[in-house]
N, CA, C and O of each residue as an XYZ file, in Angstrom:
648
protein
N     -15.050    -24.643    -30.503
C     -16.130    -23.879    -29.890
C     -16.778    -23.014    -30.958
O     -16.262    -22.728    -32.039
N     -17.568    -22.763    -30.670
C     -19.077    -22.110    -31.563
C     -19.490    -20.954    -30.900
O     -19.622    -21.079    -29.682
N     -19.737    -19.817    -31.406
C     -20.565    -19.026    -31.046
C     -22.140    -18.630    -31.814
O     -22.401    -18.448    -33.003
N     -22.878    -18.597    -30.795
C     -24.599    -18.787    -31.563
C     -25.070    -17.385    -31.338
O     -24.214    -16.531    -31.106
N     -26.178    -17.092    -31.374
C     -26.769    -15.813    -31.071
C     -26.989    -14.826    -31.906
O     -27.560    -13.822    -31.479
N     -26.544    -14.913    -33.403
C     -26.286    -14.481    -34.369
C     -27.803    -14.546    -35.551
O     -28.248    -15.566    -36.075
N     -28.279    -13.267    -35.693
C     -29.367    -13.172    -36.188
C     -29.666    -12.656    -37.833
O     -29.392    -11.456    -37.879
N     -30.069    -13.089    -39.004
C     -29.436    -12.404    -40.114
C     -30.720    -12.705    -40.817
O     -30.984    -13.907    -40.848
N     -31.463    -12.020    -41.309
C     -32.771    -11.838    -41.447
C     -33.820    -12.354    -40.703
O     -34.878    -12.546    -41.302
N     -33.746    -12.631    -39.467
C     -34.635    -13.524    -38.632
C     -34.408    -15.124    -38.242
O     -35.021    -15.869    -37.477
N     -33.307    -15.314    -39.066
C     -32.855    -16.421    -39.022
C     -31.583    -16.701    -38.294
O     -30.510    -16.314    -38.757
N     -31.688    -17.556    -36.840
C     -30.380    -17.933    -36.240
C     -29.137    -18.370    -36.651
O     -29.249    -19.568    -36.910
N     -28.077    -18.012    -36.826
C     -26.302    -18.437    -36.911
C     -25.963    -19.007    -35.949
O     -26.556    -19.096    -34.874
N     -24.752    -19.538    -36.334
C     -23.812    -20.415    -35.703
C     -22.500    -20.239    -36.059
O     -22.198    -21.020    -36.962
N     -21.563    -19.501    -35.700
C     -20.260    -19.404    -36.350
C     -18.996    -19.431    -35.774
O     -18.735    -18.751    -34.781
N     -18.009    -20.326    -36.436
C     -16.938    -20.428    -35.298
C     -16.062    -19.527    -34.761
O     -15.525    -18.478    -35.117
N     -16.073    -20.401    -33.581
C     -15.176    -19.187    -32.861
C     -13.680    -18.627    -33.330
O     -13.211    -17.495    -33.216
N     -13.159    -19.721    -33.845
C     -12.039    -18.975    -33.885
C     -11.950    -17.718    -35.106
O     -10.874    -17.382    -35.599
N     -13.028    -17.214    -35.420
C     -13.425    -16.457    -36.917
C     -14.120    -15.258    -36.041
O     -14.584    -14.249    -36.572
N     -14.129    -15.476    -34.772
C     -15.334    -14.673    -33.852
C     -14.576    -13.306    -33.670
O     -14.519    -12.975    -32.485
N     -14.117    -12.630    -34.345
C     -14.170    -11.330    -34.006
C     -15.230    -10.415    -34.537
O     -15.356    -10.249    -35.751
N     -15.939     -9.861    -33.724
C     -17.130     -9.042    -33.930
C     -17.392     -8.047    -34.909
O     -18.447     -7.909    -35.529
N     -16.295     -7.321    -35.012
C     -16.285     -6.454    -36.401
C     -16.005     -7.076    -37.913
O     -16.481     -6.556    -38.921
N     -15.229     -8.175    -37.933
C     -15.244     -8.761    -39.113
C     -16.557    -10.115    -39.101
O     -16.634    -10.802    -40.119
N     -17.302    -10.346    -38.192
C     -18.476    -11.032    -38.163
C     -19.700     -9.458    -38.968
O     -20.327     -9.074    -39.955
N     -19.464     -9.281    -38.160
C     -20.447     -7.481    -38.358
C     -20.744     -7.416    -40.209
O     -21.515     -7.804    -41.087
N     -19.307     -6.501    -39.928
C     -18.914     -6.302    -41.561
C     -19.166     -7.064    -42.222
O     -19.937     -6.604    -43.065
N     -18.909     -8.365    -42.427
C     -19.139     -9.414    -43.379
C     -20.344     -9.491    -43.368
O     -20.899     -8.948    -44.323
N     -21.203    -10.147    -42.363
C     -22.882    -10.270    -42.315
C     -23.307     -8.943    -43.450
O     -23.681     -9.096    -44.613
N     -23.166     -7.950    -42.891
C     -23.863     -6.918    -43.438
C     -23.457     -6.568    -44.984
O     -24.310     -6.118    -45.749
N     -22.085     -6.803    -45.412
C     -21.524     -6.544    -46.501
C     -22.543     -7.545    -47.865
O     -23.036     -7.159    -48.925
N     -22.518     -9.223    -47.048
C     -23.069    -10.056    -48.066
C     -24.973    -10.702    -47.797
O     -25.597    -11.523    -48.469
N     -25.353    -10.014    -46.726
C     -26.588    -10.051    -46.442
C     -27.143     -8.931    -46.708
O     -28.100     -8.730    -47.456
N     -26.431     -8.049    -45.979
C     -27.274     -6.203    -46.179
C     -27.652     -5.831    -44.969
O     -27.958     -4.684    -44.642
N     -27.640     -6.870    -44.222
C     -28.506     -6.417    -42.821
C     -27.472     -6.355    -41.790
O     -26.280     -6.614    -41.955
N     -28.274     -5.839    -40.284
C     -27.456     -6.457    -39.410
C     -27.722     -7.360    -38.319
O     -28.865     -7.562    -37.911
N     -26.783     -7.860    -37.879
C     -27.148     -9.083    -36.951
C     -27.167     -8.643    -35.455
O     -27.033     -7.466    -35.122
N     -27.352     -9.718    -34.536
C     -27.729     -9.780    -33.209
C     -27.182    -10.484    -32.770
O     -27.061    -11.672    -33.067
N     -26.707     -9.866    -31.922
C     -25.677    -10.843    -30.632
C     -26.262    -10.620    -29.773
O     -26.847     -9.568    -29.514
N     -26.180    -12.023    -28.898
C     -26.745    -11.981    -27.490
C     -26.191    -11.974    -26.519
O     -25.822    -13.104    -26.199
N     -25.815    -10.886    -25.551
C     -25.040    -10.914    -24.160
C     -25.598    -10.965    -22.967
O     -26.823    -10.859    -22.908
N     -24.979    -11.102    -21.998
C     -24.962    -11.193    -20.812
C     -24.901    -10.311    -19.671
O     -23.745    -10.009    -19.375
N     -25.823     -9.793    -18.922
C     -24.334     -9.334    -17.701
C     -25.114     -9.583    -16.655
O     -26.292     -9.939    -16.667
N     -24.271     -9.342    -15.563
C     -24.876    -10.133    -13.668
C     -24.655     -8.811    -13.305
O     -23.813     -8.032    -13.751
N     -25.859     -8.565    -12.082
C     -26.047     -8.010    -11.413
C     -26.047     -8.503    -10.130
O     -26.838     -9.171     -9.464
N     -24.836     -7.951     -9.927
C     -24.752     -8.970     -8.030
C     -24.207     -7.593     -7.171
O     -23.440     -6.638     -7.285
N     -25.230     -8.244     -6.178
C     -25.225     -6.676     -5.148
C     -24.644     -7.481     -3.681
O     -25.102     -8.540     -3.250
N     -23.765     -6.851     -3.192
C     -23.315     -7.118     -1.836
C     -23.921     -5.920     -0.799
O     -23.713     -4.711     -0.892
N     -24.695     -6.596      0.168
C     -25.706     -5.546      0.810
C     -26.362     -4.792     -0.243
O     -27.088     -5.317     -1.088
N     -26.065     -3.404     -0.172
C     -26.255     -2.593     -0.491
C     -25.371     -1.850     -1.970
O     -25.683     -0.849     -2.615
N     -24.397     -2.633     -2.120
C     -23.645     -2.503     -2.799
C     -23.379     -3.303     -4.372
O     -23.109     -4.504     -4.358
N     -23.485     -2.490     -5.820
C     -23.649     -3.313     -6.724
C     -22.199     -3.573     -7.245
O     -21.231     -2.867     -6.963
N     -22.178     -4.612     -7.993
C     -20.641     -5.207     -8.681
C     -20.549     -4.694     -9.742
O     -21.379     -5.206    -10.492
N     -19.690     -3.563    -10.474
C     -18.822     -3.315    -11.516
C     -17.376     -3.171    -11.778
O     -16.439     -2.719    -11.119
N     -17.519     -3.821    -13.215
C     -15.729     -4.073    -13.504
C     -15.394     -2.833    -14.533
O     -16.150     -2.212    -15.280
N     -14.161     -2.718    -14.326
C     -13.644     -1.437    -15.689
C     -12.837     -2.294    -16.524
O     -11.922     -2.985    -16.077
N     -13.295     -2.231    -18.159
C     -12.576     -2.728    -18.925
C     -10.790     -2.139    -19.181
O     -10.218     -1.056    -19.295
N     -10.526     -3.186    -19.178
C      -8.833     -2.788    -19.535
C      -8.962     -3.091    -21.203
O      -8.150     -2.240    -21.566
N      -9.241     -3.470    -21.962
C      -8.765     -3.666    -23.795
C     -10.360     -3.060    -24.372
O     -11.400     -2.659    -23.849
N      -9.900     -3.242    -25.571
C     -11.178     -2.861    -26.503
C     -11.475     -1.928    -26.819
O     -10.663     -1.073    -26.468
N     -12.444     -1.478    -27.459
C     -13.203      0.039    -27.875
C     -13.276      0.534    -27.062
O     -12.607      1.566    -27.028
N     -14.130      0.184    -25.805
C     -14.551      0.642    -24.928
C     -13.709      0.621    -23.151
O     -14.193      0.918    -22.059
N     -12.221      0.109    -23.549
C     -11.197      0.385    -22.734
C     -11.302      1.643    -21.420
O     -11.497      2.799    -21.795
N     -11.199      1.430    -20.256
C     -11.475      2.532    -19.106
C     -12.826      2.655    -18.787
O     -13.127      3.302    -17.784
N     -13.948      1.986    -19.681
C     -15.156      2.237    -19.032
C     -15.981      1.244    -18.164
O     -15.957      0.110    -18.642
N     -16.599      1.345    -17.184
C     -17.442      0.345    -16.511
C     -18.325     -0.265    -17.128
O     -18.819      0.233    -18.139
N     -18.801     -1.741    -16.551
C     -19.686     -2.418    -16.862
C     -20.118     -3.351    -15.857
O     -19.331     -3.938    -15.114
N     -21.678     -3.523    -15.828
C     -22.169     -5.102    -15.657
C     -21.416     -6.362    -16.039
O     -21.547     -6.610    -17.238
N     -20.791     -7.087    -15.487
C     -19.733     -8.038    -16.215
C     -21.001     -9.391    -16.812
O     -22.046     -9.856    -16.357
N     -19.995     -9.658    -18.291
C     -20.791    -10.845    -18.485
C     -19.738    -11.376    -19.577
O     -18.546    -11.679    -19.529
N     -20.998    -11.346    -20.870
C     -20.732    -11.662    -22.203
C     -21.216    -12.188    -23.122
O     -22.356    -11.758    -23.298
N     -20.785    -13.297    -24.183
C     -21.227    -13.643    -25.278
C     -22.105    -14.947    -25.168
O     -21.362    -15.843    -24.766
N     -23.248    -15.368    -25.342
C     -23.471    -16.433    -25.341
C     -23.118    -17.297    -26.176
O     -23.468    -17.035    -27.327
N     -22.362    -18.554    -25.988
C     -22.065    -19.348    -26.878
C     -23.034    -20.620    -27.055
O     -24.045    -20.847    -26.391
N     -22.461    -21.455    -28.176
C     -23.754    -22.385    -29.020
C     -24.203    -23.475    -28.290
O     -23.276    -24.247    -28.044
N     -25.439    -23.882    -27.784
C     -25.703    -24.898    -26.774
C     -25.990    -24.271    -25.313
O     -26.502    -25.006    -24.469
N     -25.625    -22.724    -24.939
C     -25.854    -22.185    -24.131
C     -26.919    -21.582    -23.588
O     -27.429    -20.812    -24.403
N     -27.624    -21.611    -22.266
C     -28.361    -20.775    -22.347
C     -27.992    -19.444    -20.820
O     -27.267    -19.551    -19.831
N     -28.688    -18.566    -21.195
C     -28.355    -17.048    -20.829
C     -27.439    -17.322    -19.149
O     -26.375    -16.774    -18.863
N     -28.104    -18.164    -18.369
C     -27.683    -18.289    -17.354
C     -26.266    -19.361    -16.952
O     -25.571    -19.373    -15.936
N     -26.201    -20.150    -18.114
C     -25.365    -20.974    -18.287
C     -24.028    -19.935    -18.381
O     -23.036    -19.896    -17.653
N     -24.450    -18.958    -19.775
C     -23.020    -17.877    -19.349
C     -22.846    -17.388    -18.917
O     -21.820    -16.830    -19.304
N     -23.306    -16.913    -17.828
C     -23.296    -15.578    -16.724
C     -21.908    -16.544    -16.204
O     -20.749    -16.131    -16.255
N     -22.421    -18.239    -15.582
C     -21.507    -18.751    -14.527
C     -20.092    -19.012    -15.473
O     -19.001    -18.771    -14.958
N     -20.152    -19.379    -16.497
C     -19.229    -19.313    -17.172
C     -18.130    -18.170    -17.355
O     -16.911    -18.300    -17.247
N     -18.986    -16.817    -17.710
C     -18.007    -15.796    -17.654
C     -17.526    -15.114    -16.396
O     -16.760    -14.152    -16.452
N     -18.053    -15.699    -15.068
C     -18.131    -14.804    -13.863
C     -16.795    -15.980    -13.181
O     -15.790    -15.656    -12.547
N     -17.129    -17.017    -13.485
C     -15.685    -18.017    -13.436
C     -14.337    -17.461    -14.181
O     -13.351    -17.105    -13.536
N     -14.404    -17.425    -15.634
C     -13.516    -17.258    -16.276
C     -12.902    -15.781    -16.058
O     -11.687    -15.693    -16.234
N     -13.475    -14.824    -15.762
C     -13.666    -13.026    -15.700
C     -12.922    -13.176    -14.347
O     -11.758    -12.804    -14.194
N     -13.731    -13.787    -13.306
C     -13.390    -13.147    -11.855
C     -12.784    -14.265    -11.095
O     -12.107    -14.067    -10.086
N     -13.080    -15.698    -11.688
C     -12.618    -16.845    -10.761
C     -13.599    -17.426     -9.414
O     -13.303    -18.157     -8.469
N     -14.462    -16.969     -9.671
C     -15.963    -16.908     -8.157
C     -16.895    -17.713     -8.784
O     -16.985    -17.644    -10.010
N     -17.759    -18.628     -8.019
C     -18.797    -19.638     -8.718
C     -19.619    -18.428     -8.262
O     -19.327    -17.723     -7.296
N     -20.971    -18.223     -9.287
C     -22.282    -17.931     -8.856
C     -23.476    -18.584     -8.583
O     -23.370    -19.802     -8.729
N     -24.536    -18.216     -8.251
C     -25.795    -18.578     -8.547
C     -27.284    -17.518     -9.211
O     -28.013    -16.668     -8.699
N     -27.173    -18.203    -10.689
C     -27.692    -17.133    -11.306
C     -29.362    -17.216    -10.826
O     -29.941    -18.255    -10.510
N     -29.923    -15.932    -10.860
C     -31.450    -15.674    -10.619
C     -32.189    -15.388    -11.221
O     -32.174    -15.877    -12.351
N     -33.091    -14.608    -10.934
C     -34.096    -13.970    -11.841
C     -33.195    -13.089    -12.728
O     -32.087    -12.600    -12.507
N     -34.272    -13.017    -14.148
C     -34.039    -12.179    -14.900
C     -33.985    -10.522    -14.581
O     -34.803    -10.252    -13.701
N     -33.413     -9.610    -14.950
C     -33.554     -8.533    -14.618
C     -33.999     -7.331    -15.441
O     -34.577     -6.314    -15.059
N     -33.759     -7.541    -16.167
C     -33.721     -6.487    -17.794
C     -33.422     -6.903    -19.100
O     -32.941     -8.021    -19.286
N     -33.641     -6.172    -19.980
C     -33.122     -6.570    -21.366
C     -32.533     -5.076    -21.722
O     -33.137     -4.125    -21.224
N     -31.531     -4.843    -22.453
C     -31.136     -3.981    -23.450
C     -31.354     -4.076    -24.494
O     -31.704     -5.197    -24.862
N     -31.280     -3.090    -25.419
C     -30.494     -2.970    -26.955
C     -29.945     -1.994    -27.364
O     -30.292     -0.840    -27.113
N     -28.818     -2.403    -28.195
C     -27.972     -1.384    -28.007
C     -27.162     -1.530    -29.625
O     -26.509     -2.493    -30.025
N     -27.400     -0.497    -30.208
C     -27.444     -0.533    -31.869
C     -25.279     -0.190    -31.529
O     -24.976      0.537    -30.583
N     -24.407     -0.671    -32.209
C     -23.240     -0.246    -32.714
C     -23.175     -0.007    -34.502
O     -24.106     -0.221    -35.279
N     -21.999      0.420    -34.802
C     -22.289      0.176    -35.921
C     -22.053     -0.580    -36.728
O     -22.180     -0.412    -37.941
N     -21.645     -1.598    -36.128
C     -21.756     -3.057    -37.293
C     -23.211     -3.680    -36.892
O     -23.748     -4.258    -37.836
N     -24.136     -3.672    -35.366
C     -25.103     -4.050    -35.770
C     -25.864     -3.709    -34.403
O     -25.672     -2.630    -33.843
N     -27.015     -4.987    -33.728
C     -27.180     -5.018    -32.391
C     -26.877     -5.952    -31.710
O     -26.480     -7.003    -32.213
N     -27.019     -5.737    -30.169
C     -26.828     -6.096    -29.113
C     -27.979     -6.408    -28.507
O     -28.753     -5.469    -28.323
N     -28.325     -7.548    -28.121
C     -29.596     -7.324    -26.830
C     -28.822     -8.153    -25.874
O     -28.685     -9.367    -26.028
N     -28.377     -7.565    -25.006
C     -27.686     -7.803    -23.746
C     -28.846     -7.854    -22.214
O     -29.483     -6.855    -21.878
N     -28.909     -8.928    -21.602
C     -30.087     -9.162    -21.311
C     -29.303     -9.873    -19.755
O     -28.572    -10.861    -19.686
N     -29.878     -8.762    -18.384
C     -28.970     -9.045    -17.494
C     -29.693     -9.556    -16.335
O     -30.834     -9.103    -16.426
N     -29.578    -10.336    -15.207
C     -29.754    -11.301    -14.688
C     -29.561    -10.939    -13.298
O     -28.522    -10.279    -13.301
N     -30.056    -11.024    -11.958
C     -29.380    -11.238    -10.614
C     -28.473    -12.291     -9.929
O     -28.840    -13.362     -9.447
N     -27.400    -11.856     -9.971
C     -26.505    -13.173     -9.196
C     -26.103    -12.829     -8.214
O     -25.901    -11.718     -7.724
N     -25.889    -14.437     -7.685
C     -25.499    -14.184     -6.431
C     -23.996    -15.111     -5.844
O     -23.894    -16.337     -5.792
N     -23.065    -14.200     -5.496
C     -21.901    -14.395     -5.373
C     -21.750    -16.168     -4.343
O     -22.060    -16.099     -3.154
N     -21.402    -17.233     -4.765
C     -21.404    -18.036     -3.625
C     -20.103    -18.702     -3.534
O     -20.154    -19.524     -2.619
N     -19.178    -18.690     -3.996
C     -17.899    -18.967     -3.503
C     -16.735    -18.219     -4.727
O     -16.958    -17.527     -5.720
N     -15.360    -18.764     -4.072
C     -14.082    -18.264     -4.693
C     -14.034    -16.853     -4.697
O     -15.001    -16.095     -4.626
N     -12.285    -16.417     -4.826
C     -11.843    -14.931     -4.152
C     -12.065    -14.159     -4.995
O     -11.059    -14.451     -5.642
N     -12.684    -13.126     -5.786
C     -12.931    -12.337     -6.849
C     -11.676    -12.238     -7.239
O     -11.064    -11.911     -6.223
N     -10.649    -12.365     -8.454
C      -9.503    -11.785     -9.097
C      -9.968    -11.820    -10.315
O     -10.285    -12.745    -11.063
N      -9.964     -9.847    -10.483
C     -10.056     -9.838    -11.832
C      -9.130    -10.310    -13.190
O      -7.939    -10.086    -13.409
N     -10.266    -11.148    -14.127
C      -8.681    -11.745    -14.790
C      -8.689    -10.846    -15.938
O      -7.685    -10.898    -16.649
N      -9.623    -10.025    -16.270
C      -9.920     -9.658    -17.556
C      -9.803     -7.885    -17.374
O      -9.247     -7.045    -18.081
N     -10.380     -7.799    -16.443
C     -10.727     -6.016    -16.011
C      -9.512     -5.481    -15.589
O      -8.611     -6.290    -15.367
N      -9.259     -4.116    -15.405
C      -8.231     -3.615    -14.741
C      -8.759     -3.453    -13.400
O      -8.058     -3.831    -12.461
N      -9.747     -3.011    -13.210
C     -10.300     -2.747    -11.517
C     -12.139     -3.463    -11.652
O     -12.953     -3.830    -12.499
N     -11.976     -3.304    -10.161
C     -13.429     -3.674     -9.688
C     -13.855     -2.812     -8.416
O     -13.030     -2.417     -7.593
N     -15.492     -2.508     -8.320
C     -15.444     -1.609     -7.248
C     -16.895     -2.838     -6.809
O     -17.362     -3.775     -7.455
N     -17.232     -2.301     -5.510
C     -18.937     -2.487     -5.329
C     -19.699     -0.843     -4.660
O     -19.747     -0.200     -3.611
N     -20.070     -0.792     -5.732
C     -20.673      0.695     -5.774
C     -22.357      0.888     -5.162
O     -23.185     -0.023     -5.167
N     -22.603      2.278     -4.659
C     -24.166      2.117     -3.859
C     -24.717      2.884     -5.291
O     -24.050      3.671     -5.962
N     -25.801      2.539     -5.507
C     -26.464      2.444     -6.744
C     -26.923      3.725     -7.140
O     -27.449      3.939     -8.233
N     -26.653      4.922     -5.914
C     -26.958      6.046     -6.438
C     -25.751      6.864     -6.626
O     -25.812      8.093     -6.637
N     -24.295      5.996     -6.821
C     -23.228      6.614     -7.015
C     -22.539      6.145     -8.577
O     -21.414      6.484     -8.944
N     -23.153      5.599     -9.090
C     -22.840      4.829    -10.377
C     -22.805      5.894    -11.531
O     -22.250      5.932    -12.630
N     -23.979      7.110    -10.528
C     -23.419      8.334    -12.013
C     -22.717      9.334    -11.967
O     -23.002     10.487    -12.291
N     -21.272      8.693    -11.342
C     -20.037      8.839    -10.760
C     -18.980      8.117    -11.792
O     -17.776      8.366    -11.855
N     -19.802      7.039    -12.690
C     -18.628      5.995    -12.720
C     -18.956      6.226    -14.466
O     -20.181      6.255    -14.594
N     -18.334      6.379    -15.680
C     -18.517      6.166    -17.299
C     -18.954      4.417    -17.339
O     -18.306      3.375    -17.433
N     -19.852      4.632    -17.260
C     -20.678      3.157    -17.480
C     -20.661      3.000    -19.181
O     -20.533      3.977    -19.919
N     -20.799      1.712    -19.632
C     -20.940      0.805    -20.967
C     -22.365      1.850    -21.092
O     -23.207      2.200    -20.265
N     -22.113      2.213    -22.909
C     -23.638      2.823    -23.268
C     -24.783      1.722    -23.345
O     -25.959      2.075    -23.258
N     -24.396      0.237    -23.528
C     -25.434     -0.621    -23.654
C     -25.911     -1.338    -22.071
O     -26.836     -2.149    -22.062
N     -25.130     -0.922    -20.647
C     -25.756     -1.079    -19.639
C     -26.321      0.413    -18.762
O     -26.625      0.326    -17.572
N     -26.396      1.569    -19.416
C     -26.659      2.321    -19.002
C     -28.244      2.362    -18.319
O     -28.724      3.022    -17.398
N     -28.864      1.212    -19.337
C     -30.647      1.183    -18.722
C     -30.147      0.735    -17.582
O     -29.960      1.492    -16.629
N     -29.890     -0.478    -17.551
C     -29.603     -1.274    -16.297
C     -29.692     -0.171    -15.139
O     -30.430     -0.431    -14.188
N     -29.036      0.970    -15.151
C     -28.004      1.985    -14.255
C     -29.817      2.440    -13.805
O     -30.403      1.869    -12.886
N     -30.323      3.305    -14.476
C     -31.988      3.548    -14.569
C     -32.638      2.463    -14.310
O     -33.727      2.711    -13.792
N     -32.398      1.218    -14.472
C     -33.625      0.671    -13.808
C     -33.170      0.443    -12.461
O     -34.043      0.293    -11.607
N     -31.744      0.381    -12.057
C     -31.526      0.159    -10.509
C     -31.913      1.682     -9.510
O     -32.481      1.828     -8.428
N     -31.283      2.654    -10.496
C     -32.142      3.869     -9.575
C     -33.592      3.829     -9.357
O     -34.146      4.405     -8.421
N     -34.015      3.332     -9.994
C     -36.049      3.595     -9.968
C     -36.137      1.989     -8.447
O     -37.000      1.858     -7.579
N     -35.826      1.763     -8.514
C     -35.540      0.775     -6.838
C     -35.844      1.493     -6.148
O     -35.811      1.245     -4.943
């Protein structure tokens, strides 16, 4: 497997996965290019009634905080292709992905992010989180209740302006 999405003077990458850890992708790009690169993510926005879907990360940097669930797009993929991919693999539930919803960007410091999130819609299998420690479905004016991901925080603002 391949991961694509990878941007290094304007020019698209391709690099394997099993090399895919983000900070030594980061670092390296930038160490022997100078610049930094672009990854392209994911996340679904799926609302039950009234109610939107967020997961809390259990690992990582960003361990204990909420998010839009998604992820990485990989090579041959396109945006909606991974939503169902990671919402399978993440939660175990088929979706049906929709309209576009937003775009982010979101600078770290090995590089950026444009995480670019989508409406889905839940249509079968039992949600089990495989990846998260918890999951809630939250009413959209209670989310600034919850330590949301700094790179879905627009998301959070564009669902309040609804």
């Amino acid at each position: 497997m391949r991961v694509s999405g990878f941007k290094v003077n304007g020019q698209s990458m391709t690099i394997p996965a099993n090399i895919c850890t983000l900070t030594k992708i980061d670092l390296s790009l930038k160490k022997n290019y100078g610049t930094d690169i672009m990854l392209n993510v994911t996340a679904a926005i799926m609302f039950d009634g009234d109610r939107v879907f967020v997961a809390r990360r259990c690992k990582g940097e960003f361990a204990g905080m909420w998010e839009f669930p998604g992820g990485k797009i990989m090579d041959g993929e396109t945006p909606e292709q991974c939503l169902a991919r990671e919402m399978m693999e993440e939660f175990d539930i088929q979706v049906q992905v929709g309209s576009f919803f937003a775009e982010s960007m979101y600078r770290t410091s090995e590089g950026m992010i444009k995480l670019m999130a989508y409406r889905v819609k839940w249509t079968g299998g039992d949600i089990t989180p495989n990846v998260h420690q918890e999951i809630s479905w939250v009413k959209v004016n209670e989310l600034k209740h919850f330590d949301i991901l700094p790179a879905d925080q627009f998301f959070v603002k564009k669902l309040q302006e609804k």
